[in-house]
GUROTOR-646438 format. One record per residue (C-alpha): residue in one letter; x, y, z. Coordinates in steps of 0.2 Angstrom, whole numbers, padded with zeros to 4 digits, always signed. Layout:
// GUROTOR-646438
AXYZ;...
This chain:
// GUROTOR-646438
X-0137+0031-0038;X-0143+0050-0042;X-0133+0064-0050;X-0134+0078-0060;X-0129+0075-0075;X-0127+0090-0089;X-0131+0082-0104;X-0130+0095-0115;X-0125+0115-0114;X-0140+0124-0103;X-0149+0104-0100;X-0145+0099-0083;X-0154+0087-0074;X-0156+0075-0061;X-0159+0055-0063;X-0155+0037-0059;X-0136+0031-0066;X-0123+0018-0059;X-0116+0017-0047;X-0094+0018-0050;X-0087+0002-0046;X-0070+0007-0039;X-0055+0000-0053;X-0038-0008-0044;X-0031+0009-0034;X-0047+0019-0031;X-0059+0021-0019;X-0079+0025-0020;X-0081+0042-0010;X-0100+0045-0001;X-0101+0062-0006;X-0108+0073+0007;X-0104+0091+0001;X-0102+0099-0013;X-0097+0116-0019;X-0101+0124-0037;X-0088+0131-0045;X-0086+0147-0059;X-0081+0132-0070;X-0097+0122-0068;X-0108+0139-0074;X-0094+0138-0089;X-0099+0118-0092;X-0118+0124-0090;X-0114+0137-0101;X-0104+0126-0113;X-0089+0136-0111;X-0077+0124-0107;X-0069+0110-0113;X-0079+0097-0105;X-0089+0082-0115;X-0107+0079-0112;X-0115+0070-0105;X-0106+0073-0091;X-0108+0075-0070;X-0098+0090-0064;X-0093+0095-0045;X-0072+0094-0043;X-0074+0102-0024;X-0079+0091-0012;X-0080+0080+0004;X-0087+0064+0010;X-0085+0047+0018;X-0076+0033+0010;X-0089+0018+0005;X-0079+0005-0003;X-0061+0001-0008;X-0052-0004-0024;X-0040-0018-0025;X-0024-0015-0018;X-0030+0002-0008;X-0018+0003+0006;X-0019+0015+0021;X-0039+0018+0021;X-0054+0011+0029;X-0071+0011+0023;X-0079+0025+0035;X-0064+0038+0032;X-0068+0055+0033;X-0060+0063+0017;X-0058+0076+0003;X-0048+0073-0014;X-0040+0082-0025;X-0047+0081-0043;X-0032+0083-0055;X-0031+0068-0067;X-0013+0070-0072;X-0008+0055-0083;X+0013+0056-0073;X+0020+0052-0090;X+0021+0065-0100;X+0035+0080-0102;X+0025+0092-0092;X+0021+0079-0078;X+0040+0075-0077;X+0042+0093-0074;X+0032+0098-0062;X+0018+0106-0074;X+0004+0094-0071;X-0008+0107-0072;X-0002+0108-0094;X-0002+0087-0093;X-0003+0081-0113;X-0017+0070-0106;X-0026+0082-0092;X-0041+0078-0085;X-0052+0081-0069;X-0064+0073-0060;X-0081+0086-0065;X-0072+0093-0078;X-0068+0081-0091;X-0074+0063-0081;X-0090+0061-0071;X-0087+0070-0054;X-0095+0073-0038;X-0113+0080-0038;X-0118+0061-0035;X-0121+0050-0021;X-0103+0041-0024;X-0090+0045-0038;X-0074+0035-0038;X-0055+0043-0035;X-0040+0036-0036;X-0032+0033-0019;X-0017+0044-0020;X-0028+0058-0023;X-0037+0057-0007;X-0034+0065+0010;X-0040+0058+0027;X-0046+0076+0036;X-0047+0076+0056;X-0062+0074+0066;X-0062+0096+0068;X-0063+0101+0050;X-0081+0099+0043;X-0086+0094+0026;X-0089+0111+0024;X-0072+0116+0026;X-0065+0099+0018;X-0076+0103+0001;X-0067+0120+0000;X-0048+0114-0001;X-0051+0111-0020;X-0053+0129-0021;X-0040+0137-0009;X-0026+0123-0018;X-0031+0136-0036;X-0025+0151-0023;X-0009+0143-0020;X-0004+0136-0037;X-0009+0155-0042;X+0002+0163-0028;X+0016+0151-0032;X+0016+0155-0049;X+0013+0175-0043;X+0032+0173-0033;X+0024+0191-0023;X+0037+0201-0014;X+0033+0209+0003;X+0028+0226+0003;X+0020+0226-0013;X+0004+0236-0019;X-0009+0224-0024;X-0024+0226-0035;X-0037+0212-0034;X-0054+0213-0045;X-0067+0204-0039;X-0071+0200-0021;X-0085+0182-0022;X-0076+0168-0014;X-0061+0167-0024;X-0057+0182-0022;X-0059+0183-0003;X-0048+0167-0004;X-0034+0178-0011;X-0038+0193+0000;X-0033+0182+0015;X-0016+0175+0004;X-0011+0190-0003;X-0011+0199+0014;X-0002+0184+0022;X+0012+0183+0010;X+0015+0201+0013;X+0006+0214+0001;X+0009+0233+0008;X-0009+0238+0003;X-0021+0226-0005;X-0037+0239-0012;X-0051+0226-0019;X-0064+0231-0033;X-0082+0223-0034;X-0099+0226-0036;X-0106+0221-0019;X-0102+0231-0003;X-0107+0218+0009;X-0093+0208-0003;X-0082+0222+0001;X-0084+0223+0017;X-0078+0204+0022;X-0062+0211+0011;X-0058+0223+0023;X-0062+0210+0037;X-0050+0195+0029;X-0034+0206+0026;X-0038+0221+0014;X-0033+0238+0016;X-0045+0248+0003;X-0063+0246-0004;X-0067+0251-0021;X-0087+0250-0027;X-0087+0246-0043;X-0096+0262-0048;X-0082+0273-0040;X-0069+0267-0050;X-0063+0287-0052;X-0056+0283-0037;X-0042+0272-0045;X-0038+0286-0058;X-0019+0287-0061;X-0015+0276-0048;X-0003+0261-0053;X+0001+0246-0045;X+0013+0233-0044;X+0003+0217-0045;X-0017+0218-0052;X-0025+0201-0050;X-0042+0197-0060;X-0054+0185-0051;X-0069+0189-0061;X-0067+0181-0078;X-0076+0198-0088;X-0066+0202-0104;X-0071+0219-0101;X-0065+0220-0083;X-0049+0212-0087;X-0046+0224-0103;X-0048+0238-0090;X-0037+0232-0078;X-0020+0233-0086;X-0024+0254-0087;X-0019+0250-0068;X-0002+0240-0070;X+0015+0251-0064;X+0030+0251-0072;X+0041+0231-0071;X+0023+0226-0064;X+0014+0210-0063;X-0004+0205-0071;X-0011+0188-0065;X-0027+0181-0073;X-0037+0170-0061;X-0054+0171-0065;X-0060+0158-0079;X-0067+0166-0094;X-0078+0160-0108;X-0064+0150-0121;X-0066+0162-0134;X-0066+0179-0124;X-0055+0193-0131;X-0044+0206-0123;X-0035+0220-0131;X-0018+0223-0123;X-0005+0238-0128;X+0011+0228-0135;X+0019+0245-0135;X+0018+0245-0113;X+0019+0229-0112;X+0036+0232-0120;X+0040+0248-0111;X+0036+0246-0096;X+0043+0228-0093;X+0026+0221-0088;X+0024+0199-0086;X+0008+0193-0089;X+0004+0177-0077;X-0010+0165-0081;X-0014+0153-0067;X-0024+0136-0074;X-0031+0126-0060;X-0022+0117-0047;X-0002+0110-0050;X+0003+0098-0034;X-0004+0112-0023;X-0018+0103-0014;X-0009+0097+0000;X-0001+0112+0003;X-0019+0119+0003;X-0025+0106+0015;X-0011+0109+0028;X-0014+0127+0027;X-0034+0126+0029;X-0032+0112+0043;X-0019+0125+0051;X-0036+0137+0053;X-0022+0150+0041;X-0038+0153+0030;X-0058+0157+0037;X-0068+0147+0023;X-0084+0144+0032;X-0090+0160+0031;X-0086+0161+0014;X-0103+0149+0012;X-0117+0160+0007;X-0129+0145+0003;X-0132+0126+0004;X-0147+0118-0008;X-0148+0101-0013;X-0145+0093-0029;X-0165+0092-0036;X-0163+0112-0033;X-0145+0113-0042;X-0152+0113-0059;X-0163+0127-0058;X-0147+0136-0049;X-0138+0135-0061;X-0148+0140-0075;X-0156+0157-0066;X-0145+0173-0069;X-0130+0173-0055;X-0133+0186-0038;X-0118+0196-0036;X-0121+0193-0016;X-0119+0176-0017;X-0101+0171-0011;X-0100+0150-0012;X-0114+0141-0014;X-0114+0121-0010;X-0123+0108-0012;X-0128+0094+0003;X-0129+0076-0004;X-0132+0068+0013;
């Protein structure tokens, strides 16, 4: 079958491999879309902890070709998504609802070969049938929305609060529409794009900042800031913004070895808490229901769709801030 495999930091490339016999309780998944993810620039990049050689894509949709041994309740033909989460179910933090911090984590394109194939095998109880309305567009974005819930569960937001939210590509318009649901008073969003900022206002928020007119933001605090940009030096920036008993959640995925400065003397003082929010923890059905409802507007969140001989080049060119989600069409 054909993949793009990264075989090394900055070498991606497309060729030949096997095809992935399904073991005793998975399935083999005809990939038919796939969406790249800020993690996948961080494999490219060699600024995760991925191995090489390795195929990424953890987001995706596709049509069920074969079935393991002892697969119950699926039929070759399914229309379906997965989630990626690899949790081993044995371990302290599994047994306590932290699978996201598993002893033994792993994910489908992030540690094992994932989806920017023709096929890739998943185990069977990570895999969702989706209805004959949702389309693989739609079905390859629940991945990405079940990150927003874990973060907002972990966030425990209280109506009425003001929100500060930095960065506006699709993550971030994915948390525009949560945050405004689960009740933020006002929701002002920072980014570099207008056309970015303008959907922002569309999907729930209630104030546009450009980038450049930051000035605007001076001696304003907040009682939750939320980074979905992953830039060291925009997160040191956005703790000048928290209030007093206020709330900082890192989203965005940085490099590993990025660095913030961070005043221990506030952080004391003003009773902040300091969230992180790693992946996905037994939030993708929760997501799914939520997407199938039609609660979130994905689609338009697509900017793009190339194929995988294209995806290399993607990947290795410098990133267009107008770009929201780019995907990739396997068949």
């Amino acid at each position: 079958m054909k993949a793009l495999v990264m075989e090394q930091p900055r070498v991606a490339v497309v060729k030949e491999v096997p095809y992935p016999s399904p073991k005793r309780g998975e399935v083999v998944i005809e990939v038919v879309q796939v969406g790249i993810c800020g993690t996948d620039f961080h494999i490219f990049e060699g600024e995760f902890l991925s191995p090489y050689p390795i195929i990424p894509g953890h987001e995706f949709s596709g049509v069920i070709h074969e079935l393991g041994e002892g697969v119950e309740g699926f039929s070759v033909g399914d229309r379906v998504t997965a989630d990626p989460s690899l949790f081993c179910g044995n371990c302290r933090y599994c047994l306590t609802n932290r699978g996201n911090q598993c002893e033994n984590w792993g994910a489908l394109g992030n540690t094992v070969d994932g989806s920017m194939a023709e096929y890739v095998a998943v185990p069977a109880r990570n895999v969702f049938k989706i209805p004959d309305n949702m389309s693989f567009e739609t079905a390859a974005f629940v991945e990405p929305m079940a990150c927003v819930v874990h973060a907002m569960n972990r966030l425990q937001l209280r109506a009425g609060q003001s929100v500060l939210l930095f960065g506006a590509g699709a993550m971030g318009l994915q948390l525009v529409q949560a945050l405004s649901r689960l009740g933020a008073s006002s929701l002002t969003v920072v980014d570099v794009s207008s056309r970015k900022l303008e959907m922002a206002l569309a999907l729930g928020a209630t104030e546009a900042v450009f980038v450049s007119e930051q000035s605007r933001l001076a001696g304003r605090s907040f009682d939750v800031v939320v980074d979905a940009t992953g830039i060291p030096s925009v997160i040191e920036r956005a703790f000048s913004y928290l209030g007093k008993t206020a709330t900082y959640l890192q989203f965005g995925v940085t490099p590993k070895d990025a660095s913030v400065r961070v005043n221990p003397f506030e952080l004391y003082n003003k009773d902040w808490t300091i969230l992180g929010s790693m992946a996905i923890n037994y939030t993708f059905l929760t997501a799914f229901d939520w997407v199938k409802e039609g609660r979130i507007s994905l689609e338009p969140l697509i900017s793009k769709v190339i194929t995988l001989e294209e995806t290399p080049a993607f990947l290795a060119k410098p990133k267009d801030p107008e770009l929201l989600k780019v995907q990739i069409k396997i068949r």
